[in-house]
C-alpha positions in Angstrom: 12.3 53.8 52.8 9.5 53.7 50.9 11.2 53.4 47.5 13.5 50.6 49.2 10.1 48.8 49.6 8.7 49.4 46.2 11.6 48.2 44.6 11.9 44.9 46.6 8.4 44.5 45.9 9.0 45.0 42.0 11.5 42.4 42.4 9.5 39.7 44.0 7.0 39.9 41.3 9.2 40.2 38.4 11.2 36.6 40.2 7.2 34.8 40.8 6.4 35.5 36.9 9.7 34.2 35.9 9.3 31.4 37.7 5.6 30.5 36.8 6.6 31.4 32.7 9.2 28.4 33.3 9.2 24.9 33.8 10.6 23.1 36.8 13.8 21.5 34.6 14.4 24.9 32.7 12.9 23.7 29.2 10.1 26.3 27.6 6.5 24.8 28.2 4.8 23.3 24.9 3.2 26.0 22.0 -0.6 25.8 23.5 -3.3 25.2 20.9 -3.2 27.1 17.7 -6.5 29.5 17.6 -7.2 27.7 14.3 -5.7 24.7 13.9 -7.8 23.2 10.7 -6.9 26.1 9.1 -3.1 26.6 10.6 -1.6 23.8 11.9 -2.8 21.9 14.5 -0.9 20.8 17.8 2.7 18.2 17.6 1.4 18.8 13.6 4.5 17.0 11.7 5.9 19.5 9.2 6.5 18.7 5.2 10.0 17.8 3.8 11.9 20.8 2.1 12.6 18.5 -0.6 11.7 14.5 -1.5 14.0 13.2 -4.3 12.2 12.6 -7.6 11.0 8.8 -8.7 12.3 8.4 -12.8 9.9 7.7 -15.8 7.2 10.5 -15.5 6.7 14.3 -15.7 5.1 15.1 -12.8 3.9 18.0 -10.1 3.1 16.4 -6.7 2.3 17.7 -3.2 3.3 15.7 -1.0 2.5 15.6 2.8 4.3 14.6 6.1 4.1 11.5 7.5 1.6 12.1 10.0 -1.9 11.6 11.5 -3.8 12.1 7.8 -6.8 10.0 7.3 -6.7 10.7 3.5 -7.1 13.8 0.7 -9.4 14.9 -1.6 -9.8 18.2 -3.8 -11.6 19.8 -7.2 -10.1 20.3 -10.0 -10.9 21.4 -13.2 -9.5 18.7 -15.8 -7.1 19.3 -18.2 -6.3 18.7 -21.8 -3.4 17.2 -23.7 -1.8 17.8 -27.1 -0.4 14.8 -28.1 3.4 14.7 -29.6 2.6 12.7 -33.3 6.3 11.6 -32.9 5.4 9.7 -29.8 2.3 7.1 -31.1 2.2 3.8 -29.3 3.9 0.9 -31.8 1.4 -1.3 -30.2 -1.7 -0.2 -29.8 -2.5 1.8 -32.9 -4.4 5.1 -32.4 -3.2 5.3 -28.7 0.2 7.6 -27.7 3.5 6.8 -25.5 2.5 9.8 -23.3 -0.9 9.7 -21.1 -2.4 12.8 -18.6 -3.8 11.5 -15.2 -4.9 13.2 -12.2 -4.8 11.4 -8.8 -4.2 10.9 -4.9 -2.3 8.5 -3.1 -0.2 7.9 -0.7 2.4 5.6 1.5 1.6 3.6 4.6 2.9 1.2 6.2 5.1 0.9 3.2 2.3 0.6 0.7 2.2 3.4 -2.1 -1.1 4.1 -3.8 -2.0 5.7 -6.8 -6.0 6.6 -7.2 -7.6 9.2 -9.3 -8.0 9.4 -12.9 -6.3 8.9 -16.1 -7.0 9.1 -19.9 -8.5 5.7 -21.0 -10.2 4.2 -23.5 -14.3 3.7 -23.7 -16.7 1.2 -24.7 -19.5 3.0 -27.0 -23.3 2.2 -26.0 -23.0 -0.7 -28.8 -20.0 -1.9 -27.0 -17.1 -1.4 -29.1 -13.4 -0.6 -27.3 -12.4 2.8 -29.0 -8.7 2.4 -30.3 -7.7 5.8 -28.9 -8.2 6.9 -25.3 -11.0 9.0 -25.6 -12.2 10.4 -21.1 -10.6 10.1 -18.1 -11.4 7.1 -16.1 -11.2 6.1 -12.5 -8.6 3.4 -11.8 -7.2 2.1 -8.6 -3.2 0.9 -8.0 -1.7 -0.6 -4.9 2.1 -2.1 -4.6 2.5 -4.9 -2.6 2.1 -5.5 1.2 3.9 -6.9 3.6 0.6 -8.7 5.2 0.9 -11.1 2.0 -1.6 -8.6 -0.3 -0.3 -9.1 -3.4 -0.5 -5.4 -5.7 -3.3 -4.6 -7.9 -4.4 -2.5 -10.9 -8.1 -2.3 -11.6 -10.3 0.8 -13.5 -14.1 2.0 -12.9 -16.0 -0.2 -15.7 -16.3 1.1 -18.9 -19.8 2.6 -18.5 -20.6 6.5 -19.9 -21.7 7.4 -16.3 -18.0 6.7 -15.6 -16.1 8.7 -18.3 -15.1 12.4 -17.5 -13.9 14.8 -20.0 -11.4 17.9 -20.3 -12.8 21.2 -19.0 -15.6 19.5 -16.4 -14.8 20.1 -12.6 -14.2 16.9 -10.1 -14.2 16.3 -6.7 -11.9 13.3 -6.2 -11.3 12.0 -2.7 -9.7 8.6 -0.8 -10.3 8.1 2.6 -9.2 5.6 5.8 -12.6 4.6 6.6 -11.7 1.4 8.6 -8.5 -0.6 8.7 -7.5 -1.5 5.5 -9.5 -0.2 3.3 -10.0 3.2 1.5 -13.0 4.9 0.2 -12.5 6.4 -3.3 -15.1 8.6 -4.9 -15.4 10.9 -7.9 -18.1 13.1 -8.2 -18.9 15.6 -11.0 -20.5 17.1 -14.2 -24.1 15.2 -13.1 -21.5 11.7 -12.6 -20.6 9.6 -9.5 -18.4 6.8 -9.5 -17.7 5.2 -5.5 -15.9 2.3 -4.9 -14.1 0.4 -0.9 -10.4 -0.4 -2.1 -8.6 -2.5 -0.2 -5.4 -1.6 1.0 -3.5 -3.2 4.0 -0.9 -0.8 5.1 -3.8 2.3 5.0 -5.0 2.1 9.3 -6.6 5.1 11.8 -4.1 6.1 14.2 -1.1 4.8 11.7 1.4 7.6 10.6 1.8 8.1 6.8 1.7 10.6 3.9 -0.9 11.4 0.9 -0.1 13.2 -2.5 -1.8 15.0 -5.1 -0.8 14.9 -8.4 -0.7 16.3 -11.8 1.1 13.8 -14.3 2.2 13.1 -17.4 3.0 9.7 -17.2 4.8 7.5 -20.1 4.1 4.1 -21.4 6.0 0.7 -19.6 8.9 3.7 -18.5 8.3 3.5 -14.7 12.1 3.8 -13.0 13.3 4.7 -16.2 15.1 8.3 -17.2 12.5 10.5 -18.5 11.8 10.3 -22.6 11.5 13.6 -24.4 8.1 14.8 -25.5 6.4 17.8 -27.0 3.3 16.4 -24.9 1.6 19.0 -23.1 -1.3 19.3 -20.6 -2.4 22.4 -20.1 -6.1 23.9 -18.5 -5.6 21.8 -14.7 -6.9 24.0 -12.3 -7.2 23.0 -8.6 -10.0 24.8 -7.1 -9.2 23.7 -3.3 -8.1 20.6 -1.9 -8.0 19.2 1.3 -6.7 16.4 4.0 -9.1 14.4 6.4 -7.7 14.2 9.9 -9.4 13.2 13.5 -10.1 16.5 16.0 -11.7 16.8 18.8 -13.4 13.6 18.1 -14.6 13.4 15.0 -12.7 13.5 11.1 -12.8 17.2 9.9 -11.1 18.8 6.5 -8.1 20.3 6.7 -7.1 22.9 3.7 -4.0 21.2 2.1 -2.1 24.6 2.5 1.4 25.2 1.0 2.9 25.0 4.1 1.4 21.1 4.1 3.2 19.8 1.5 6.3 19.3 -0.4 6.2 20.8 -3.8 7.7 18.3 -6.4 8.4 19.0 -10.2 10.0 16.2 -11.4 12.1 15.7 -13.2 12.7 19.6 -13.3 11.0 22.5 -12.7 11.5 24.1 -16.2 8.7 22.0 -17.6 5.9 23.4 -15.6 4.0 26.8 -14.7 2.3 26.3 -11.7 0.3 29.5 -10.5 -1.5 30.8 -7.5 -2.7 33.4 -5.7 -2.2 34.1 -1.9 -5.3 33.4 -1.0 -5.6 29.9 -3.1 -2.4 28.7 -1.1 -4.4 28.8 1.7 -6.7 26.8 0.5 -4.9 24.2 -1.7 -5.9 26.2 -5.0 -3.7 26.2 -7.9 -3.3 26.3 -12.0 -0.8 23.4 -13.2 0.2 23.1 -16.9 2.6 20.4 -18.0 5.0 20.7 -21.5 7.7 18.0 -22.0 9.5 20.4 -24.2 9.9 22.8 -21.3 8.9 26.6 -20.4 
C-alpha cells in the first residue's frame, strides 16, 4: 500500500511539472534573457545572413550586420598601408593611382546605403598647395539617394593637417543615430579629432536596418563594374575591437561586434585576403586584414 501511494504521488508531480514547463497551446515558452546579452546576444536579437552576394568594382572585406535594432558602429583600427601597382597610374590625374585603400562604416536604412570613414586623399600644404598624389587618409561622408526627396551626397573633412591621418596610427571611427535623420560621425586619434552631424533620411531610432565595417580597396569610376586586376596591396590593418550601439534597458550601450554579428564578405573572392584572429578578438570584433589584388 504504501509504495501504491508513493508511486501515485511520483506521478502527480512528474504530470504538475509537465504541465507548468509547457504552455497552454503546446508551443515551448520564449528563451528568457540571456545572462549577458551585450556581450552574447540579446533577446528576439535578429541573426546575421550566412552569406550576402558581393556588389562588383572593389576588393573588399566587410562585416556586415542584420537588419535589426542597431543604432550605429564604431571600432579602432590600426591603419594600413598600400603599395601601389606602377602599371595602374591614374591617366588623369598625374601622380595619383587607379587603386585607392579606405577604411569605413556604413550601412542601409530605410533603403539608404552609407559609406563613412576614411580614405587616401590628397592635402593642402600649410602654404596651401593641392599635393598631386594622395598623400593621408581623410574623412569623407557618402549617402545614395532617399526616397523623402534627399538627393545623395559626397563631401570630405576640409583639407586642414588636424584632419589628415597616416598609416600605422590607431583610430577610433564611429557613426551614430543620434536623432531622426541624422548621424554623428567622429574620428578620433594620434592627438587628432575630426566630428561632424550628417544628414541622412532613412537613418531613425526604433527603424530596423544594418551597419558594415569595411576594409577596401576600391578602384577609380569602376563602381558595378567586374573587378580590374591589380598588384595593389594593403597590408598592416589591424582592428583592435569594434562595436555596435544599441538601446537596453533604457539607455544606448556598446555591443562587441562579435563574429557571430556579422556576415563575413570577401569580395570578390576570398583568395585575395588573409584575415586573422584569435579566439578571444572574435569576441570582441578584433581582427588583422591585409588586401593583395594579385591574390594569396
Amino acid at each position: 500500500m504504501k509504495k501504491y501511494l508513493f508511486y501515485s504521488l511520483f506521478v502527480i508531480l512528474a504530470m504538475g511539472f509537465y504541465n507548468c514547463s509547457s504552455s497552454d497551446d503546446g508551443e515551448p515558452e520564449s528563451e528568457p534573457e540571456p545572462t549577458d546579452p551585450i556581450n552574447t546576444y540579446f533577446k528576439d536579437e535578429v541573426k546575421p545572413q550566412a552569406s550576402v552576394a558581393c556588389f562588383a568594382g572593389a576588393y573588399y572585406h566587410k562585416a556586415v550586420t542584420s537588419k535589426d535594432l542597431w543604432l550605429g558602429i564604431g571600432g579602432t583600427i590600426k591603419l594600413p598601408t598600400a603599395t601601389f601597382d606602377e602599371d595602374r597610374k591614374n591617366p588623369s590625374k598625374p601622380g595619383q593611382y587607379l587603386d585607392n585603400p579606405s577604411i569605413y562604416l556604413g550601412g542601409n536604412m530605410g533603403g539608404q546605403e552609407t559609406d563613412i570613414g576614411l580614405t587616401w586623399e590628397v592635402i593642402k600644404d600649410e602654404q596651401g598647395n593641392i599635393s598631386a598624389e594622395r598623400k593621408a587618409f581623410r574623412p569623407f561622408m557618402r549617402r545614395t539617394s532617399h526616397s523623402s526627396g534627399q538627393a545623395s551626397n559626397y563631401s570630405n573633412a576640409p583639407a586642414q593637417k588636424e584632419y589628415y591621418w597616416y598609416p600605422g596610427e590607431e583610430v577610433t571611427i564611429s557613426i551614430q543615430i543620434i536623432r531622426s535623420g541624422v548621424l554623428k560621425f567622429i574620428v578620433d586619434g594620434n592627438g587628432k579629432h575630426y566630428e561632424s552631424e550628417y544628414e541622412c533620411a532613412g537613418y531613425k531610432q526604433g527603424t530596423r536596418g544594418e551597419f558594415k565595417r569595411v576594409n577596401a580597396i576600391d578602384q577609380v569610376s569602376n563602381e558595378g563594374k567586374p573587378t580590374q586586376a591589380t598588384n595593389t596591396k594593403v597590408e598592416g590593418a589591424q582592428w583592435k575591437g569594434s562595436f555596435l550601439f544599441r538601446m537596453y534597458d533604457g539607455k544606448i550601450v556598446k555591443t562587441p561586434l562579435h563574429t557571430g554579428r556579422y556576415t563575413d564578405m570577401r569580395c570578390p573572392d576570398a583568395m585575395y585576403f588573409d584575415i586573422n584572429s584569435t579566439e578571444a578578438e572574435q569576441k570582441i570584433g578584433a581582427e588583422s586584414v591585409e588586401i593583395n589584388g594579385a591574390g594569396y
